[in-house]
C-alpha positions, -999 to 999 in steps of 0.1 A, spaced: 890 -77 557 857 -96 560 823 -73 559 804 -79 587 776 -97 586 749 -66 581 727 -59 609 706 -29 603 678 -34 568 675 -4 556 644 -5 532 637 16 505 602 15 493 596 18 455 566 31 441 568 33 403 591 20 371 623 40 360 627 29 322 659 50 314 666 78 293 694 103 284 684 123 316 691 94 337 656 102 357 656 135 354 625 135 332 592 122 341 588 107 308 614 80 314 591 68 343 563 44 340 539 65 364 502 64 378 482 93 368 483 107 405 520 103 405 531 133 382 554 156 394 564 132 419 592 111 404 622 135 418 608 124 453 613 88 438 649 95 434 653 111 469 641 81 482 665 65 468 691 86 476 682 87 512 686 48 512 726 51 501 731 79 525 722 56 552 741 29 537 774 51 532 775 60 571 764 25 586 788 -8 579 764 -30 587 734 -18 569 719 -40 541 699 -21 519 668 -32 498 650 -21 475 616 -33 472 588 -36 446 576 -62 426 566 -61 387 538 -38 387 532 -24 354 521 -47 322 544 -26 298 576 -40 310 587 -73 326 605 -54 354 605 -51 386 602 -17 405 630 -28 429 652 -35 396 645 1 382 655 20 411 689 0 412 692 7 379 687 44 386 715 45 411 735 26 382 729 50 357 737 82 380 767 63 393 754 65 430 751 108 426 787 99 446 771 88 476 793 57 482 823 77 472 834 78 503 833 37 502 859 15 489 856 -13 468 822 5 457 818 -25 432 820 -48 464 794 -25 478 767 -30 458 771 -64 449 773 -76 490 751 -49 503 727 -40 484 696 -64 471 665 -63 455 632 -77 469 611 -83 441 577 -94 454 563 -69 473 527 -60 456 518 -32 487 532 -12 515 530 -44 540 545 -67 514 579 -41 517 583 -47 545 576 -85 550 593 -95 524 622 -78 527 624 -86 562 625 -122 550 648 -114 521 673 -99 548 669 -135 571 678 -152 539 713 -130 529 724 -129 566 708 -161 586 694 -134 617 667 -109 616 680 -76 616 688 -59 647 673 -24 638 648 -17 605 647 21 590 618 25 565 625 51 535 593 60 521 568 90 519 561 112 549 525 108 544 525 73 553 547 74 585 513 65 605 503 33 581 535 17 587 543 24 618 513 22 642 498 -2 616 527 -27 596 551 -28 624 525 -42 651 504 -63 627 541 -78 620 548 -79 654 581 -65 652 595 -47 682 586 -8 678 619 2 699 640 -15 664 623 8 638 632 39 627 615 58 595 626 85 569 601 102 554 603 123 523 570 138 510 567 155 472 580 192 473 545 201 462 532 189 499 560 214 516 542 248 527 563 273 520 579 262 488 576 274 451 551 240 441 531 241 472 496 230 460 473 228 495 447 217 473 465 185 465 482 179 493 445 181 513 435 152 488 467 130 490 462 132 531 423 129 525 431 97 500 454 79 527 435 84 554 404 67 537 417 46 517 451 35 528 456 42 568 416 34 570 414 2 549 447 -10 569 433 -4 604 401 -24 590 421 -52 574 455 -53 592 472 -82 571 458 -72 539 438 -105 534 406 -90 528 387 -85 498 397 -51 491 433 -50 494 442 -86 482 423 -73 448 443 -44 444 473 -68 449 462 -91 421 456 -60 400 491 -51 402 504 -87 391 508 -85 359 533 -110 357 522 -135 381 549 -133 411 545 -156 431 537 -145 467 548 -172 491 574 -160 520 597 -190 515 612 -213 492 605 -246 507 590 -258 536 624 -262 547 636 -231 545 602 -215 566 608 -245 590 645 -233 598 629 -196 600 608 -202 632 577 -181 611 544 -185 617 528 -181 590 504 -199 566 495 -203 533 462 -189 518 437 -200 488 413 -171 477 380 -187 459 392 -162 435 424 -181 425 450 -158 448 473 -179 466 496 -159 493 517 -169 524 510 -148 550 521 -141 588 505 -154 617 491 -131 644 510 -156 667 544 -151 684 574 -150 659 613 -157 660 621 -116 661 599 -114 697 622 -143 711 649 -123 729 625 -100 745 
C-alpha cells in the first residue's frame, strides 16, 4: 500500500546537542547544554517523545525535527541528535504500534538542519515539508516549551502569515516550572518567564522577522559551522514555491533569505 502523501508537519523544536552515552540521555552529561539549561534535558526528551506520539496516531503527519549546528564542540546538528536519541532508545516503543517501523522513519520523519532560532523552526521546516511533499501542509502542530506558546503563536505564525485556524501547539515546560511537584523552584521559573518576556516575546514583538540587529547577532553567534541560511536551493526551486521572499546582505557579512511581509502561496485558498 502507498503512504499517503503527509499532510499534517508536526514540528519538534530542538534546543540543545544529545552526544550519546550508555544512559542513552538519561544523564545530563551526555548533553551539550547551555548553562541555564541544567536540569532541563528530560524535558528535551519529552519533546521528543510528544513528537512520535503524534506521529503514531496521525497517517499523514510528517515529523521534523529542527535545529541547526549550534555548538563548536561537535559538527552536528541539533535536529541530528534528537533523531539519534529516538535511535538509541529504539522509539521508548512509540511506533510499536506501526508497521514497517524502519519504513517509518525513513519516509516520515526528517531533519531540518538550519534553523538558528525559534522563527527559523518553523520557516524552515515549513519549507522543508513543501520540498518532501510538493504542498504546504494542511495543519502545523508546534512541540516546544510551554513558556513560549505566546512567541510563536501570536508572534511567528502571523509574522509568517500562516493561517491561525491550521496551528495547533504542545507545550511541555521543565518539571521544575510545575507548582505542585517535588523540583518546583518559583524562583526560577519567575526568571525563565521574566527572561522570555524581555528578551524573547519582547525582542520578537519589536523585530518580528528577526532581521534586526539584535537577533540576527545572536543567530551568527550560534553558526559555528557556517550553515547556510537561504530558504531554497535555486532560484528555481523558490520560483516553483510562489514565496515571497528575499535575500538579505548584513554590512556585517550575514547573508539570509527571508520572507516577505507580502501575500504568500499558503494564504491562496482562503
Amino acid at each position: 500500500m502507498t503512504n499517503p502523501v503527509p499532510k499534517h508537519l508536526i514540528l519538534v523544536c530542538c534546543h540543545a546537542i544529545y552526544l550519546g552515552g550508555p544512559s542513552n540521555g538519561l544523564h545530563e552529561e551526555e548533553w551539550l547544554i547551555a548553562s541555564f539549561q541544567s536540569g532541563e534535558t528530560a524535558t528535551f526528551t519529552q519533546h521528543a517523545q510528544a513528537g512520535l506520539n503524534l506521529l503514531s496516531n496521525d497517517p499523514s503527519g510528517l515529523l521534523i525535527f529542527s535545529g541547526s549546528k549550534t555548538r563548536k564542540e561537535v559538527q552536528k546538528s541539533e535536529a541530528q541528535s534528537y533523531l539519534d536519541l529516538c535511535l538509541h532508545n529504539d522509539f521508548w516503543g512509540l511506533l510499536d504500534n506501526c508497521t514497517q517501523k524502519e519504513e517509518i522513519v525513513r519516509e516520515r520523519i526528517a531533519l531540518e538542519e538550519q534553523a538558528l532560532d525559534s522563527f527559523g523552526n518553523l520557516i524552515f521546516s515549513t519549507m522543508l515539508f513543501w520540498k518532501r511533499t510538493g504542498q504546504w501542509p494542511a495543519k502545523i502542530t508546534i512541540v516546544s516549551h510551554e513558556f513560549k506558546r505566546e512567541r510563536f503563536l501570536d508572534l511567528h505564525v502571523g509574522a509568517m502569515r500562516w493561517p491561525r485556524g491550521k496551528v495547533e501547539y504542545l507545550g511541555i515546560d521543565p518539571v521544575y516550572m510545575t507548582e505542585g511537584s517535588r523540583e518546583w523552584d518559583g524562583e526560577r521559573t519567575q526568571a525563565v518567564r521574566k527572561g522570555e518576556k524581555e528578551r524573547g516575546l519582547g525582542v520578537w514583538e519589536r523585530d518580528r522577522f528577526g532581521t534586526g540587529q539584535f537577533l540576527r547577532g545572536k543567530r551568527r553567534e550560534r553558526n559555528h559551522w557556517q550553515v547556510g541560511q537561504m530558504l531554497f536551493g535555486s532560484e528555481e526551486e523558490r520560483l516553483r514555491s510562489q514565496v515571497r521572499s528575499e535575500i538579505i546582505e548584513y554590512e556585517d557579512g550575514l547573508r539570509e533569505e527571508v520572507l516577505k511581509d507580502e501575500r504568500q502561496p499558503w494564504e491562496m485558498d482562503l
